[in-house]
C-alpha positions as CSV (number, residue, x, y, z in Angstrom):
1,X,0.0,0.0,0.0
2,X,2.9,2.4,0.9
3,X,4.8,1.6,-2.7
4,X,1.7,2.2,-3.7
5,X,1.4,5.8,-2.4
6,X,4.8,6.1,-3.1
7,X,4.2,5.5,-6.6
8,X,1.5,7.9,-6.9
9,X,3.1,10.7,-5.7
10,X,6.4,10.3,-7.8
11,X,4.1,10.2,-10.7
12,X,2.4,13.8,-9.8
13,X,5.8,15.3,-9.1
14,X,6.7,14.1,-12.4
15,X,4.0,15.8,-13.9
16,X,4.2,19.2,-12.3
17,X,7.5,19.3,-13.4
18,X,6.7,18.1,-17.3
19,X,4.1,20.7,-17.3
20,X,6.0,23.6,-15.7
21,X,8.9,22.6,-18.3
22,X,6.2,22.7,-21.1
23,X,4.9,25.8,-20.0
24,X,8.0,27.3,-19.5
25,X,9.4,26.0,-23.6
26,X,5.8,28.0,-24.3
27,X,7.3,31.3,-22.8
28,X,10.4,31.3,-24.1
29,X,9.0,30.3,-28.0
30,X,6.8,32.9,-27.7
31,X,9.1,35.6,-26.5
32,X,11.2,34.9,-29.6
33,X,8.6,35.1,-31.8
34,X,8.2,39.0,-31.0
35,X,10.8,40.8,-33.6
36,X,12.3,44.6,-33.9
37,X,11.2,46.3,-36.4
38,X,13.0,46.6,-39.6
39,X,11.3,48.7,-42.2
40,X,12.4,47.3,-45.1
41,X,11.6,43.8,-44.1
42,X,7.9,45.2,-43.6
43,X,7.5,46.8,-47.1
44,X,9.1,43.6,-48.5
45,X,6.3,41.3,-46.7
46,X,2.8,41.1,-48.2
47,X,0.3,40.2,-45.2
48,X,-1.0,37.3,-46.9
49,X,0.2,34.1,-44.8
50,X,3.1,35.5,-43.8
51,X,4.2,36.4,-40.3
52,X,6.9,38.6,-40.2
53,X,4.9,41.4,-39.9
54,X,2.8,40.1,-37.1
55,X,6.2,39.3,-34.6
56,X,6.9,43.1,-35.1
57,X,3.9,44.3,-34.0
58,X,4.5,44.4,-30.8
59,X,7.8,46.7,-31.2
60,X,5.9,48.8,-33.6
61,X,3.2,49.6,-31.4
62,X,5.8,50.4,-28.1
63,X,8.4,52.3,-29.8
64,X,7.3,53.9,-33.3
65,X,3.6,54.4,-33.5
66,X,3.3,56.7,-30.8
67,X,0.4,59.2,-29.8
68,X,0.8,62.6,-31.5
69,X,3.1,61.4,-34.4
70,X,1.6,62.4,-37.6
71,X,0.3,60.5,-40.9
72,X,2.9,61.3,-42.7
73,X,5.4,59.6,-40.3
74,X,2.9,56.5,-40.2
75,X,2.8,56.1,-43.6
76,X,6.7,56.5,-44.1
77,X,7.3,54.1,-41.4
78,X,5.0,51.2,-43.2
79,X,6.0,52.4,-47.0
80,X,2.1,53.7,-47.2
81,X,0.4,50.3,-47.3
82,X,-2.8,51.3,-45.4
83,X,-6.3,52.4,-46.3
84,X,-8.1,55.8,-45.0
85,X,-11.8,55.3,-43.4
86,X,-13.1,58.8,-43.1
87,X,-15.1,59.0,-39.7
88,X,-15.9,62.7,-39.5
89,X,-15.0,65.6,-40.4
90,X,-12.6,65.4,-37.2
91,X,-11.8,61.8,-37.1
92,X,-10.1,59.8,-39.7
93,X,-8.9,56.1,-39.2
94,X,-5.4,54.8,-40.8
95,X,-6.2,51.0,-41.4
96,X,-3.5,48.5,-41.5
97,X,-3.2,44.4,-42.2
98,X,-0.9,42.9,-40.3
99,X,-2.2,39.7,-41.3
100,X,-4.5,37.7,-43.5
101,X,-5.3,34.0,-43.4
102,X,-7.5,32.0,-46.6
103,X,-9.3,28.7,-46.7
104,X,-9.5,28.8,-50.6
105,X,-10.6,31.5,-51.6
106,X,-12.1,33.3,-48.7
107,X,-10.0,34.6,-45.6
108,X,-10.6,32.9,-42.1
109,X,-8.3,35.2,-39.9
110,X,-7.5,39.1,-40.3
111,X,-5.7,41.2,-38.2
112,X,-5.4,44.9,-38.0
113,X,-4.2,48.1,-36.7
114,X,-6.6,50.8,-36.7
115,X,-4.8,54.4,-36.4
116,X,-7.1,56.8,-34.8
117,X,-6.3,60.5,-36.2
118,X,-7.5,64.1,-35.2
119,X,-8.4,66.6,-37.9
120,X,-4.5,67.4,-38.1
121,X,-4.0,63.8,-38.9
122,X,-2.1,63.6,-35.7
123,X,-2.4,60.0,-33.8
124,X,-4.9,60.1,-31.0
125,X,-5.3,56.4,-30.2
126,X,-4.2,52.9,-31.8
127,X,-5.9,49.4,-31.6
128,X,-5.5,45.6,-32.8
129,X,-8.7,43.8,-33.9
130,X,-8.4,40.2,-34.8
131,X,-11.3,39.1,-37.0
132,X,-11.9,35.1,-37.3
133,X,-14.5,34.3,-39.7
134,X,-14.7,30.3,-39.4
């Protein structure tokens, strides 16, 4: 009965540690996946099935699009790819795909930045929407 206990709690020890090592491998793959920016690599990259784009997000949105930068500098910064959705007469949003996913023919996954702008085209907010379709 003791060998028995024994047993039981050698193989939950075991465990944790498997899944604290797995979690752990999950960390450190998904903190390489995040990349620094390099413009020419995004004006290279089209946003269809490709990721390269995506792992610089996150060092776009924390060190180059930041509040109160103009268009102009947004659109220099990702070679003018984008698409204007007029709001109002005092809001305008920048549109950007980071990244687009098909089954066939139709796309499954999007995901894009939406750059808020002020009537002086100046950046007032920034935001990520991930749309998945099936």
């Amino acid at each position: 009965m003791q060998n028995r206990k024994k047993f039981k709690r050698t193989l939950g020890l075991v465990g944790l540690v498997v899944t604290k090592f797995y979690f752990l491998t999950i960390v450190i793959s998904s903190c390489k996946q995040n990349q620094a920016f390099d413009r020419l690599k995004w004006c290279e990259m089209s946003s269809v099935e490709d990721n390269t784009r995506n792992s610089m997000l996150n060092d776009v949105l924390c060190n180059h699009l930041i509040k109160g930068k103009n268009i102009n500098d947004v659109k220099y910064l990702i070679c003018g790819e984008g698409t204007i959705e007029q709001q109002s007469e005092n809001k305008t949003t920048f549109v950007i795909n980071i990244v687009t996913k098909y089954s066939g023919l139709e796309p499954i996954f999007t995901k894009d930045l939406y750059v808020y702008l002020n009537k002086d085209s100046i950046i007032t907010n920034i935001k990520v929407y991930e749309n998945h379709t099936h």
